[in-house]
N, C-alpha and C positions, 0 to 999 in steps of 0.2 A: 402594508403587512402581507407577507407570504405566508399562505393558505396551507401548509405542509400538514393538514388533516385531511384534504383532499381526498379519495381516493382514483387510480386509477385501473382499468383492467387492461394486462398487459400479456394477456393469453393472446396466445396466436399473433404474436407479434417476431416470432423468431428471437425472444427474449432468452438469454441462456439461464437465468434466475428463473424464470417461470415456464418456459416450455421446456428445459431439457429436463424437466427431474423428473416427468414422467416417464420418457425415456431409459433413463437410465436406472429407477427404481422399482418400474413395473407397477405404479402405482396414480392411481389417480384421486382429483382433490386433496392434492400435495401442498399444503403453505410453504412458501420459499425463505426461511429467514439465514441463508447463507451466501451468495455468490456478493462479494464487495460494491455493489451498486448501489444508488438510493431508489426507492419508489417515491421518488419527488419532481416535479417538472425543472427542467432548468430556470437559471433568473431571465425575466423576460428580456430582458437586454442580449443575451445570445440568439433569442428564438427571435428576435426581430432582425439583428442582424442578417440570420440564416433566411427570413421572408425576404428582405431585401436582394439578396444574393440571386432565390429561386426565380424573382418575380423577372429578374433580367433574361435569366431561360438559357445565357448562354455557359458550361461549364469546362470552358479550354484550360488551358495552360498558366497557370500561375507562378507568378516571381513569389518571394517573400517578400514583402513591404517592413522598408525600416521603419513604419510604427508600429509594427508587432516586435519588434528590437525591443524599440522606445516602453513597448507596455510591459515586455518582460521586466524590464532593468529597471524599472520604475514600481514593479511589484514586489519585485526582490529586495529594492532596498527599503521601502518603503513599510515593507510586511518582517521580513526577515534580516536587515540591516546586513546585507550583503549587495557587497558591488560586483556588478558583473559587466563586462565591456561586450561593445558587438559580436568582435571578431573570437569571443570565448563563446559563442552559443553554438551548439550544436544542435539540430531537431532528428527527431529521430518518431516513426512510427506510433513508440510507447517504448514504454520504461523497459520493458523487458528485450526490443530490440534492442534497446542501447547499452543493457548490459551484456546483451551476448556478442555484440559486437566489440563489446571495451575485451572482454574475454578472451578472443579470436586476437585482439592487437598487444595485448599486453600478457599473454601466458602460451603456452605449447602445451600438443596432447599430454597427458600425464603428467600434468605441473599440478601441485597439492593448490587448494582454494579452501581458506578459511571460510563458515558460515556458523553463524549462531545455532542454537538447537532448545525449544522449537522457532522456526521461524516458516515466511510464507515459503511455499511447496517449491513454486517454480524455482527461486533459487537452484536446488538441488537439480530439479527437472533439466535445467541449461546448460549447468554444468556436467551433468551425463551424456547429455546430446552432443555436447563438444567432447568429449574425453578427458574432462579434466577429473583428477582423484579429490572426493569432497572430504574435509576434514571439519568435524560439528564440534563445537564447543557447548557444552550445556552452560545455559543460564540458572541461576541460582535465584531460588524465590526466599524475599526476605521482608519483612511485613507488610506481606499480601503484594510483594511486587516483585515484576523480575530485574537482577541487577547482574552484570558479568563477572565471572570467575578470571580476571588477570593473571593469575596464575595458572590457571589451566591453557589457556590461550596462547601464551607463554613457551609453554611444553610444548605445546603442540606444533607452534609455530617453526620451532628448534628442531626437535624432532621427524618433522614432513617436509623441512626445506622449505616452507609457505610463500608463495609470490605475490599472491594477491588475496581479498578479506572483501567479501560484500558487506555491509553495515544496512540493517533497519531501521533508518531515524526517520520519525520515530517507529516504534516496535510495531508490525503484525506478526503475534497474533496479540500481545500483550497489554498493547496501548500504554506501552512506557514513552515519556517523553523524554530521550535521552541529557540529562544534565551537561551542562558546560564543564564539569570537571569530568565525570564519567568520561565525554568526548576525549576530552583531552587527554585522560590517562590511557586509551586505547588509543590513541593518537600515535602518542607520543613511544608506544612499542610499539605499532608500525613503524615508525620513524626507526628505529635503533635496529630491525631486522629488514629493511626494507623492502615493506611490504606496499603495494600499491592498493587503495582504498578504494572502492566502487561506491559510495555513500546513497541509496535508494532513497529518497525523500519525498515522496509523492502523497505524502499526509501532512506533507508541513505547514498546511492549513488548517487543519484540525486537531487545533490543541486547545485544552479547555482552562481557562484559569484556574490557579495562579502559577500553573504550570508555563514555561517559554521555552520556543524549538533556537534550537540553535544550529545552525548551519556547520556542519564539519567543514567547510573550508574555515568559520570563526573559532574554532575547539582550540586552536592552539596558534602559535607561530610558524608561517608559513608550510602551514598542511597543507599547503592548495598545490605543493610542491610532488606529491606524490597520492593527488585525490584528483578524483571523476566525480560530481555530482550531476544526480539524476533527480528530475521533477517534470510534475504537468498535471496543469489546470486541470484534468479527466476528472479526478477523484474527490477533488474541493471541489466543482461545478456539478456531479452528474453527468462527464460530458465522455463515459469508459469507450462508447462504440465510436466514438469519432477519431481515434487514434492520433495523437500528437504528444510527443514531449519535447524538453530538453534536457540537455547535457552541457554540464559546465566544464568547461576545460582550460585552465592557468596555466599547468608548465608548459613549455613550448615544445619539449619532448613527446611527452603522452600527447598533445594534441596534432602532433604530426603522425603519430601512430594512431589513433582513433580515427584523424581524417583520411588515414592512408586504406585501414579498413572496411571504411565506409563507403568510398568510393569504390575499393575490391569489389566488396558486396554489394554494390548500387542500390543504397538503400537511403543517399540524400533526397530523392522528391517526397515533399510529403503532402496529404490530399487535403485540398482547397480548405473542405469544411475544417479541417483543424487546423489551419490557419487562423482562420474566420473567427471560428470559434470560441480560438487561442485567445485573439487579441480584444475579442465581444466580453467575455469572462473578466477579463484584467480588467479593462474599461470600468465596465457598469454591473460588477458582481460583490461589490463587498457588503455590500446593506444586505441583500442576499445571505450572504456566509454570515452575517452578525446575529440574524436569527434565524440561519439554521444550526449553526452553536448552543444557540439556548432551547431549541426546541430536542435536539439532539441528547442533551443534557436531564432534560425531563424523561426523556426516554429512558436512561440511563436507572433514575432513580427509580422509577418504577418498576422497573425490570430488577433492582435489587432487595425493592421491598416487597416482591410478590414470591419472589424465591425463599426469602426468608420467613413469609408466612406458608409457602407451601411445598417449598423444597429446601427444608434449612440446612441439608447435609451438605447439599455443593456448595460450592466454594468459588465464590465469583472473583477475578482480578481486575480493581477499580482500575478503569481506563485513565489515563492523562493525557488522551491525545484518540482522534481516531472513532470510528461509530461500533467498533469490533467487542462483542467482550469474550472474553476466555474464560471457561468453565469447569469446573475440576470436580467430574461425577465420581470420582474415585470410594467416596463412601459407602455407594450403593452398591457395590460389589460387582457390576457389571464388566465385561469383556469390551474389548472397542467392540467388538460385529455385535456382541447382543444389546449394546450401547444403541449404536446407529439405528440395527435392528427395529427397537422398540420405539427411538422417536420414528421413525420411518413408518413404520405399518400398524404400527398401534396407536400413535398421537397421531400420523398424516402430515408431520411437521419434516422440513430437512434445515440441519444444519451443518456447519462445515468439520467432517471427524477431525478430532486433534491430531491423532496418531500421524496422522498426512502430512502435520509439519514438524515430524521427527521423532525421535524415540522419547523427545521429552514430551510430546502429545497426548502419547498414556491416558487412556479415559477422561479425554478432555473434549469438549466441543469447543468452534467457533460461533456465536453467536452476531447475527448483523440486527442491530436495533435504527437503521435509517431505513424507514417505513412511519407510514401513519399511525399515530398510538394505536389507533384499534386494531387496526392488521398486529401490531407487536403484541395487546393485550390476546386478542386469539392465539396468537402462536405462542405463549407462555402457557396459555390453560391448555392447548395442545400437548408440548412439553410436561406438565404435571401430569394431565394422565395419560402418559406412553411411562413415566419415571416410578406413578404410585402404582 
């Protein structure tokens, strides 16, 4: 059994959850319940790998080894009933290099870019860094969940000329797990305006029953035709600072354009430990994820039943996926700033402002519950009194 009551102190570690918010808030004995990491150790199956690695002493030049192929495609199918071939992996840094670089290969400055609204930041952030024009489609909340407006998509899509559409499967900030019909009916209009799919999937271990992720290359018939998918062990392991993902690439088109950029940018080496890592995670991490699922879960509920006996006006969005939950302070009449404000220097708590993942944010927080119950129980009774 893994011990995930543990706790650890992770001050002074060049932590960006735990040392930057002093920095940047002016404030100290700050609780961190926002930057998307766990305070959990990894499964000891990575941390032994990585002793074995250090104890050798030497860290040169690494190949890729086709059993980290073998452990990908053996997770993929195994976990998410997708097949994936060798010569279709791409690795890349992290998720976020791999979308800036599919961006750079498959659009031009000023080419419109589909993105949900709210969704995670950096989207937007990469897209302005390259010059491409962001075009947000708000999501629509509809018993207690977010679901997409097709029709507005639609419009939009027509109207901006659209080339390409990031996809959050599943959803940050919302913890939707996007359904197999959902997929497929966004699909299926990219399909008909030809739109190229960026599909970011780096939760797709974290989905809580009896909810199932589905793989947008499975959403539909031959979507893999006009899709990039994006994943990596970081985010299901704990393993964000070690920097590795991959990128799936099927048509022979887009993958001659991805690899064309990638090479431009010389961005194919990537560093030993997320190699390592990579292929430590796949191996000997699933007893691991099995309970921290359910401890995650616990987190969950408690966090909804302490709102409700002591902040019943917000408005929590039940997660189906994800340790994120999304919070909708909108009753208490606050401001985003006086919002933040008060959890910040009145509670000592930080979490992640909504407004930041778009204009649908609106006096919403993110909230991260992968932490130890009692760190999560303090940062709720934080929360209550920065709110009452």
């Amino acid at each position: 059994m893994v011990n995930f009551d543990e706790q650890f102190n992770r001050k002074g570690t060049n932590s960006v959850k735990w040392d930057q918010i002093c920095e940047t808030y002016q404030e100290e004995e700050l609780l961190p319940l926002w930057v998307a990491d766990m305070d959990f150790k990894a499964p000891d199956g990575v941390i032994q790998a990585y002793q074995k690695m250090i104890q050798q002493g030497i860290f040169g030049y690494n190949t890729t080894p086709d059993s980290l192929y073998e452990a990908i495609i053996d997770w993929e199918k195994n976990h998410h009933h997708l097949s994936v071939a060798k010569e279709e992996i791409f690795f890349f840094s992290g998720v976020l290099a791999g979308l800036a670089t599919a961006i750079q290969a498959f659009t031009e400055p000023n080419d419109a870019v589909l993105i949900h609204d709210p969704v995670y930041p950096p989207f937007s952030g990469i897209l302005t860094e390259n010059k491409r024009k962001i075009v947000r489609s708000r999501l629509l909340e509809k018993d207690g969940r977010f679901v997409m407006d097709y029709a507005d998509m639609e419009e939009k899509i027509k109207q901006n000329q659209i080339k390409l559409a990031i996809l959050c499967n599943p959803h940050n900030p919302g913890g939707r797990v996007w359904t197999k019909k959902e997929l497929n009916r966004f699909g299926e209009l990219c399909r008909k305006y030809q739109v190229i799919v960026l599909s970011d999937e780096i939760h797709q271990d974290l989905v809580f029953a009896p909810h199932q992720m589905t793989s947008f290359f499975n959403a539909g018939d031959n979507f893999a035709d006009f899709t990039v998918q994006f994943t990596s062990m970081t985010k299901t392991f704990n393993l964000a600072g070690i920097k590795n993902s991959v990128a799936f690439v099927k048509n022979p088109k887009l993958h001659k354009q991805l690899e064309h950029k990638q090479t431009e940018n010389f961005q194919q080496e990537i560093n030993t430990f997320g190699l390592v890592g990579m292929e430590a995670a796949y191996r000997t991490g699933e007893e691991w994820l099995e309970e921290l699922l359910v401890y995650l879960q616990k987190n969950i509920e408690d966090t909804f039943k302490f709102f409700s006996e002591h902040l019943p006006k917000a408005k929590i969005m039940r997660p189906e996926g994800t340790y994120l939950l999304w919070i909708d302070f909108s009753e208490y009449g606050l401001t985003d700033e006086q919002l933040e404000n008060q959890l910040v220097h009145e509670g000592k708590v930080v979490l992640n402002a909504g407004i930041s993942y778009g204009p649908g944010g609106k006096q919403h927080m993110r909230l991260n519950v992968a932490c130890p119950n009692a760190t999560l129980l303090e940062g709720l009774k934080r929360i209550a009194q920065a709110i009452n």
